[in-house]
Legacy VTK file of the C-alpha trace (Angstrom):
# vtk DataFile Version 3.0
C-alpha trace
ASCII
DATASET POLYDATA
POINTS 403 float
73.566 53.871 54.452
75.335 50.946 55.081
74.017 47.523 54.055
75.187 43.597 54.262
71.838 41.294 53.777
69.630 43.844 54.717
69.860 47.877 54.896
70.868 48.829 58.517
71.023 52.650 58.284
73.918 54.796 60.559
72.675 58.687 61.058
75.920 60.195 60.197
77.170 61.406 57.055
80.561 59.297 56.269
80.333 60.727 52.358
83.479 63.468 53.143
85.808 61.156 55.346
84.988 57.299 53.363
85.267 59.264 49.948
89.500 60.043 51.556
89.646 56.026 51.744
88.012 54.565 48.573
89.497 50.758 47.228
89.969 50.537 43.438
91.013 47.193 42.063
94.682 46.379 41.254
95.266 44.646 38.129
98.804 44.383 37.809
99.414 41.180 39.710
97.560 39.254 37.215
93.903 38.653 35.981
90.672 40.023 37.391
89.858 37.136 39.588
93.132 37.822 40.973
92.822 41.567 41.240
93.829 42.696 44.862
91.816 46.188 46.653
93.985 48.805 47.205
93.749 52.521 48.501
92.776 55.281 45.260
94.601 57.791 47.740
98.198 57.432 49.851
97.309 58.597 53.340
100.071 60.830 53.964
98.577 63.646 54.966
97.464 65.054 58.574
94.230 65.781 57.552
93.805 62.888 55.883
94.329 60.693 59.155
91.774 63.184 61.135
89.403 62.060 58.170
90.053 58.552 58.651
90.136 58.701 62.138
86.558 60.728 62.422
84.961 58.103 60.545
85.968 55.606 62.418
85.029 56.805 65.553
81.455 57.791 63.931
81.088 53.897 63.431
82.462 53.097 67.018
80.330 55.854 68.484
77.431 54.330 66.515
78.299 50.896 67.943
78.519 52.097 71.369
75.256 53.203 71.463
73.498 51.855 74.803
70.341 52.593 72.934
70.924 50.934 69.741
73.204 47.945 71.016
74.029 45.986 74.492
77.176 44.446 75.761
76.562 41.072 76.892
78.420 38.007 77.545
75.396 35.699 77.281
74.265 37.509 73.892
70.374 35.982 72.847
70.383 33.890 69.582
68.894 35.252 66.572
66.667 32.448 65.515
66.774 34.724 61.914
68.835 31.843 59.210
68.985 33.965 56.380
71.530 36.394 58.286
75.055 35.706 58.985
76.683 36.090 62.578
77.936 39.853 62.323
74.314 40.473 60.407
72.322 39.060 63.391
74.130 41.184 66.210
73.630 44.229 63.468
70.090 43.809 62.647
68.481 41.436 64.736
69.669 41.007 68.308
71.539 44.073 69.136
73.499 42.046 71.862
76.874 40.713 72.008
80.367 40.318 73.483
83.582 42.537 72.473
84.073 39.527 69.155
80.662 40.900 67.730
81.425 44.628 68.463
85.514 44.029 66.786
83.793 41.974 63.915
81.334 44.622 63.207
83.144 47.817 63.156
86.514 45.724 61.086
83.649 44.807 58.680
82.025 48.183 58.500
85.178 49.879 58.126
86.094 47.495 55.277
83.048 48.393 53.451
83.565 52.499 53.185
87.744 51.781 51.766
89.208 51.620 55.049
91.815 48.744 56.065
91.026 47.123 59.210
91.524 43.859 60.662
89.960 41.742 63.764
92.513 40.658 66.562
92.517 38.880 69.724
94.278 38.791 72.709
94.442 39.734 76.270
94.082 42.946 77.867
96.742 43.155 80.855
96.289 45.660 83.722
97.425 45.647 86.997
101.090 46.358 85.630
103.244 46.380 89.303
106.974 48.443 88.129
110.606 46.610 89.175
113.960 48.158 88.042
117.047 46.238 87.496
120.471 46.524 88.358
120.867 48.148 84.977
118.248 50.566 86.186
115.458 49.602 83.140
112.122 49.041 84.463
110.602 46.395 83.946
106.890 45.387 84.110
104.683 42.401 85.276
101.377 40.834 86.026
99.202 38.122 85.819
97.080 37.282 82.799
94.338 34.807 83.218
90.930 33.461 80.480
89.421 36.211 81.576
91.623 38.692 80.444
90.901 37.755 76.803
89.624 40.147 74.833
88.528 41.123 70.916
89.671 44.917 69.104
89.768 46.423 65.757
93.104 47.637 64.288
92.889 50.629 61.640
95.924 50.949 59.104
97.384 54.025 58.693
100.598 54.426 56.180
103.941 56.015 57.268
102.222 54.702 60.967
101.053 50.856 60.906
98.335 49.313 62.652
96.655 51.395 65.704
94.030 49.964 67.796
90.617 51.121 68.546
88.088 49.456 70.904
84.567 49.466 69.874
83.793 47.391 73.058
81.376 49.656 75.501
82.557 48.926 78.952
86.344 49.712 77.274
84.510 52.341 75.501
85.396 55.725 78.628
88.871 54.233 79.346
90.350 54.169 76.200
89.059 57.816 74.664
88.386 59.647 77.737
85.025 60.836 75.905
81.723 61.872 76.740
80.189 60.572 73.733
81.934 62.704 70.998
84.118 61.535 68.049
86.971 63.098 67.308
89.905 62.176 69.787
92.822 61.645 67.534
94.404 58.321 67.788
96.646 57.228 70.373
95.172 60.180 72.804
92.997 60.697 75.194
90.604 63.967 75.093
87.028 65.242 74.183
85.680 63.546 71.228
83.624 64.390 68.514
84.520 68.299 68.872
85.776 69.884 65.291
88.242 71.137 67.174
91.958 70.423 65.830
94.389 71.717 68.338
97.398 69.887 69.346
96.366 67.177 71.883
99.455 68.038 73.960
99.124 71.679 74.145
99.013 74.012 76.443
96.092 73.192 78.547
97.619 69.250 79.366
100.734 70.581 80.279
101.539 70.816 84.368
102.637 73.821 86.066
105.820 73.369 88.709
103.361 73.237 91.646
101.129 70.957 90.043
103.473 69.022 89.089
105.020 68.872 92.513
101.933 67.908 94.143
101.359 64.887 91.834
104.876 63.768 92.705
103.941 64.171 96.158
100.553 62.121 95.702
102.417 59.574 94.183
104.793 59.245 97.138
101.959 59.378 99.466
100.243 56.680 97.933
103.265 54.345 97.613
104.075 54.666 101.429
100.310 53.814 102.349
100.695 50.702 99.753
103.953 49.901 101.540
102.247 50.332 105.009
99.345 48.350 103.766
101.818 45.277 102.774
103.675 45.108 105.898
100.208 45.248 108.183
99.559 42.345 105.479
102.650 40.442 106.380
102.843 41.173 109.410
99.047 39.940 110.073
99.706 36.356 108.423
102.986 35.990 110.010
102.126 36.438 113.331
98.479 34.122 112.008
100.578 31.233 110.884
103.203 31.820 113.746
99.888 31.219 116.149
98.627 28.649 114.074
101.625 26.600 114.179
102.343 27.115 117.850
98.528 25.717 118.346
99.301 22.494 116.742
102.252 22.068 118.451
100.316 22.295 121.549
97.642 19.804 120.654
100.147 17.281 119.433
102.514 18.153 122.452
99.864 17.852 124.945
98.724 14.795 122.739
101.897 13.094 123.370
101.955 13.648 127.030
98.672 12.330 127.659
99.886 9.024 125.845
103.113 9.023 127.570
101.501 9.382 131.300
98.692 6.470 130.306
102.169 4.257 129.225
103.953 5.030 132.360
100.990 4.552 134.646
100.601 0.577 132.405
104.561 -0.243 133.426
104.297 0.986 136.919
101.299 -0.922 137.359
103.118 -4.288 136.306
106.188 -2.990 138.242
104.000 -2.781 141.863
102.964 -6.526 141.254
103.650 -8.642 144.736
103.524 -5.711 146.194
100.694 -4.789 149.133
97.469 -3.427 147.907
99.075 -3.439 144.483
96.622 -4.413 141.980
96.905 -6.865 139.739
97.058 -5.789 135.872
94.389 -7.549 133.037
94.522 -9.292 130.403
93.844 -6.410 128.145
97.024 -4.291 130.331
99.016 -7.426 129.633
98.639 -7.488 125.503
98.832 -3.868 125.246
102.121 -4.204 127.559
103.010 -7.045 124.682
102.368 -4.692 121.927
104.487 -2.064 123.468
107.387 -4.384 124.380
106.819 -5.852 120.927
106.711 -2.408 118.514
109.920 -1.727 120.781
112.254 -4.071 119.901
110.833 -4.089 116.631
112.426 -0.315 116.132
115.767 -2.015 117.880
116.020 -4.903 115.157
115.142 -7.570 117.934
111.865 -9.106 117.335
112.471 -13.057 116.864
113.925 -14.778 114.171
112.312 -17.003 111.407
112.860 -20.709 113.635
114.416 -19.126 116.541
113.558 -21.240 119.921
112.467 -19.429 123.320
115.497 -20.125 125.151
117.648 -18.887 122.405
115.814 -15.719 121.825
115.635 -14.933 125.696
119.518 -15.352 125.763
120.200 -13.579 122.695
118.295 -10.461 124.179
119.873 -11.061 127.801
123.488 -11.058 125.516
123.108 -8.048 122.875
124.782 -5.033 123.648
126.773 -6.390 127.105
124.997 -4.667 129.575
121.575 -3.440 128.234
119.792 -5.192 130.296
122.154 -4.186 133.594
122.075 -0.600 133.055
120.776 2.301 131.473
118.154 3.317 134.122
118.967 6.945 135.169
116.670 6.505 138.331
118.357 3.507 139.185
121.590 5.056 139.372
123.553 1.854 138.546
127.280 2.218 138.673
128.416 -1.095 138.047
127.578 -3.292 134.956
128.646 -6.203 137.467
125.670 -4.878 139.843
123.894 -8.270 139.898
120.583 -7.634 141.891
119.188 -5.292 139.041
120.711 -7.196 135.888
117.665 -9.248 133.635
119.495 -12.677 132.400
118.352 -14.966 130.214
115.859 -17.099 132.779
114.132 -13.829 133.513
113.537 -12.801 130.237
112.639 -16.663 129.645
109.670 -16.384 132.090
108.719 -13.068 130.528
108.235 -14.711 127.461
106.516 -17.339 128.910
104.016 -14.934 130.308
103.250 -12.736 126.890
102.557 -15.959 125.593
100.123 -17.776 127.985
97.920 -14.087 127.613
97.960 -14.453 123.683
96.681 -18.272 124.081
94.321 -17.974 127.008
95.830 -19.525 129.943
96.452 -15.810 131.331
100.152 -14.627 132.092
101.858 -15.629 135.814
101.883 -12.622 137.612
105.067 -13.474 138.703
106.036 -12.976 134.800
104.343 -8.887 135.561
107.308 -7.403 136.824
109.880 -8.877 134.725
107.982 -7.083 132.088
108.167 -3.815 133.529
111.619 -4.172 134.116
112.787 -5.702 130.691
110.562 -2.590 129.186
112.289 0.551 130.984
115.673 -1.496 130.543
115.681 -2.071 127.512
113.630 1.662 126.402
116.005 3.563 128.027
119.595 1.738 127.049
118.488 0.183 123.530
115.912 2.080 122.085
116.436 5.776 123.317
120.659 5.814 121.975
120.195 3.309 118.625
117.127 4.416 117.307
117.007 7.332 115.080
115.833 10.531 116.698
113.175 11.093 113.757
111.744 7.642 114.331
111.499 8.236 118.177
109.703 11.894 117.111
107.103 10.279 114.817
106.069 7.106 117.342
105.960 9.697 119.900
104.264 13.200 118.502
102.769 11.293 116.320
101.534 7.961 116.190
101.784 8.230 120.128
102.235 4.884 120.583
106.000 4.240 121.836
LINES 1 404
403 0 1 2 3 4 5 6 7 8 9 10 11 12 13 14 15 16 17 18 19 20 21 22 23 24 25 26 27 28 29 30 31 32 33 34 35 36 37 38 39 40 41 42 43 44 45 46 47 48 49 50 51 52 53 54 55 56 57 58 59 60 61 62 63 64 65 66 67 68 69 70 71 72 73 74 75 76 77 78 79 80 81 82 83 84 85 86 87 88 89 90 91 92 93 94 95 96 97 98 99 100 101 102 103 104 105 106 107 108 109 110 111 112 113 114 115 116 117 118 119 120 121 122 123 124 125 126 127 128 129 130 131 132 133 134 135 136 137 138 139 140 141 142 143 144 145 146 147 148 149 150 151 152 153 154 155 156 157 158 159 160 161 162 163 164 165 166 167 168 169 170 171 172 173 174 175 176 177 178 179 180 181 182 183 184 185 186 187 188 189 190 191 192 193 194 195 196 197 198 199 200 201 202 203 204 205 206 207 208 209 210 211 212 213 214 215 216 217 218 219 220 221 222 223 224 225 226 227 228 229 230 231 232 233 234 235 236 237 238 239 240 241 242 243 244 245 246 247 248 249 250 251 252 253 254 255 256 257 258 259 260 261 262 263 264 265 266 267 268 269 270 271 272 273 274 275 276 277 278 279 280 281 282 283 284 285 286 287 288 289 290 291 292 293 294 295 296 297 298 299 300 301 302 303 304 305 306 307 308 309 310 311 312 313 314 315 316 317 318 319 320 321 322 323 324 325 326 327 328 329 330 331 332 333 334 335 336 337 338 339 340 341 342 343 344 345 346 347 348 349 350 351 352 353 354 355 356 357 358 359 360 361 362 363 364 365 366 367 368 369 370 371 372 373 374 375 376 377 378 379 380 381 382 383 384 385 386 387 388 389 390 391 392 393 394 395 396 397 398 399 400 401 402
C-alpha cells in the first residue's frame, strides 16, 4: 500500500523489488537533522537493476492505467484543500498532464528507496540527417512550446540517470509494450513477461535478405521523399513564377492605359487651330499643368524662390543649348539651328501666361494650347528621358502612373 494524506492502494506486490532499494539514514556528515538518505544496498548487480527496473514499471504501468487515470491537458480542479497537488491527481481527480504523471511516479518511487528525480524539457522528433565534409552526421529540427514535455529519471549506479516516461500517449512509443512490465531499460520489447533473455538476441537480429530488403525500403522511401520535394519546388516555382508574371501584366497594362490617356491630352492641345480640332477644358488644361509641372520638377526646373516670368521662361528656353530645338525622334531634326521647330523664350513666355490665367479663372488663350504640347514632348523627350534616373522614370511610370 502506498500512502501520502490518504491510503491510495496499488494491486501489485512491490515487497521483493522495494525491499532491493531501501534508504537508511547517514549520520556521518553531522547531526540527525542533518542526516542525508542513502541506499542500505550498492546496486551493482544485474539482477538487482531487473528488480529496480520491474518496480518501476509496476508503478508506471499502474499510472498508465486508462481505467484508473486520464491524460488531459485541461485536467479538472480538485476542489479537495486538505490534499496537496500530486495527492489530488492521485486520489481525487485522476486527470492530468505529463507534470502530474512525472511528479507522481518520482514521488512514488521516492517513497519505496528508489532515487528518482522530476525533469523537464522538450521532446524533439522529426530529426532530418546531414553529413559533413568530415563525413559525421549531424542532426536537426525544430523545437517549438509545444514540444515541452515532463519525465521521471531513475538512478542506477555504475549507469547514471535513465529516463522513463510515465506519460500515456508516450506510454507505446517508448516500451513497445502491450501492457506488461518488464522491458529492461533503454530497450524496447514485451513487458511485464518474467522472461530474462538478452534483449538483443537472436530473435531481433536480421537475416542477409532481411536485411537487404530494409536497405532497399529505405532507398525506396528516400527517392519518393526526394520526388515528393522536387514536385514541391517545382509546384511553387512555377506558382510564384505565374504569380509574378501576373502582376507584371496588371501593372504593365496599367501603365499603358495611363500612357495612351497622356498622349491622347498632348495631342489634343497639339491639334489646337487646327480644323474640326476641338478645343481642350479647363480641367485638360490643369492636368496638362500638373504634368508639365511634376516634369520639370524631376529635371530640377520648377521656379525659383523670387524668380520673375520672363526670367524663368528664358532660363528654360537657355538650359541645356538646344533642349528645346531638338530631341523629338519623330521630328527628325538635324540641325540645332533648325529655327521653325525651336521654343524661345516668348513662346514659353505665353505658355506660362496660359497655365496661369487657368489656375486664376480667366481660362488659358488657346493660342497658349499648342505651345504646351510642344514645350511638353520637347522638353520629355530631351530633358527628362536622358537626366533623370532610370529608377525614377520606372516608379512615375509602373507605378505611380502619372509621368
Amino acid at each position: 500500500v502506498y500512502t501520502l494524506s490518504r491510503p491510495v492502494k496499488v494491486p501489485a506486490d512491490f515487497s521483493l523489488a522495494a525491499g532491493m532499494n531501501e534508504y537508511r539514514k547517514d549520520f556521518s556528515s553531522g547531526s540527525a537533522g542533518n542526516a542525508k538518505q542513502v541506499l542500505s544496498l550498492t546496486v551493482t548487480d544485474t539482477q538487482v537493476y531487473r528488480q529496480r527496473h520491474k518496480l518501476v514499471m509496476e508503478f508506471i504501468n499502474y499510472l498508465c492505467d486508462e481505467d484508473r487515470f486520464t491524460y488531459s491537458l485541461v485536467p479538472r480542479l480538485s476542489e479537495d484543500e486538505s490534499l496537496i497537488g500530486v495527492e489530488k491527481f492521485l486520489a481525487d481527480t485522476h486527470e492530468g498532464s505529463c507534470v502530474q504523471y512525472a511528479t507522481a511516479l518520482v514521488l512514488m518511487l521516492r517513497e519505496v528507496g528508489i532515487p528518482a528525480r522530476f525533469v523537464e524539457g522538450y521532446v524533439a522528433s522529426g530529426l532530418k540527417t546531414a553529413y559533413g565534409d568530415d563525413k559525421v552526421a549531424s542532426y536537426t529540427t525544430t523545437v517549438r512550446d509545444s514540444n515541452a514535455h515532463a519525465w521521471a529519471e531513475v538512478w542506477y549506479d555504475g549507469i547514471g540517470w535513465v529516463q522513463y516516461e510515465a506519460t500515456p500517449v508516450y506510454y507505446d512509443a517508448m516500451y513497445e509494450t502491450q501492457g506488461n512490465s518488464s522491458v529492461t531499460p533503454g530497450h524496447g520489447g514485451s513487458a511485464g513477461s518474467d522472461e530474462t533473455d538478452d534483449p538483443s538476441g537472436p530473435e531481433d537480429i536480421l537475416t542477409a535478405e532481411e536485411l537487404a530488403e530494409l536497405i532497399k525500403q529505405l532507398e525506396e522511401q528516400k527517392r519518393k521523399e526526394f520526388i515528393r520535394k522536387l514536385v514541391i519546388i517545382t509546384v511553387s516555382v512555377l506558382a510564384a513564377v505565374a504569380l509574378i508574371a501576373a502582376v507584371l501584366f496588371i501593372v504593365v497594362r496599367r501603365a499603358d492605359k495611363a500612357e495612351k490617356l497622356r498622349k491622347n491630352l498632348i495631342d489634343k492641345f497639339a491639334a489646337v487651330g487646327e480644323k474640326n480640332a476641338e478645343l481642350p477644358t479647363g480641367d485638360d488644361v490643369r492636368r496638362m499643368h500638373g504634368l508639365t509641372e511634376l516634369m520639370l520638377g524631376e529635371c530640377g526646373l520648377l521656379p525659383k524662390v523670387g524668380e520673375f516670368r520672363d526670367e524663368y521662361a528664358e532660363r528654360l528656353a537657355s538650359h541645356n543649348p538646344g533642349a528645346l530645338a531638338v530631341g523629338l525622334k519623330e521630328e527628325k531634326l538635324s540641325e540645332v539651328q533648325e529655327a521653325r521647330f525651336a521654343m524661345h523664350a516668348p513662346e514659353v513666355c505665353t505658355m506660362l501666361d496660359g497655365f496661369a490665367a487657368e489656375e486664376f479663372g480667366f481660362g488659358a488663350d488657346p493660342a497658349s494650347m499648342p505651345l504646351m504640347a510642344r514645350f511638353f514632348k520637347r522638353m520629355y523627350s530631351a530633358e527628362y528621358r536622358r537626366h533623370v534616373n532610370l529608377f525614377t522614370r520606372l516608379w512615375h511610370k509602373y507605378i505611380k502612373t502619372d509621368l
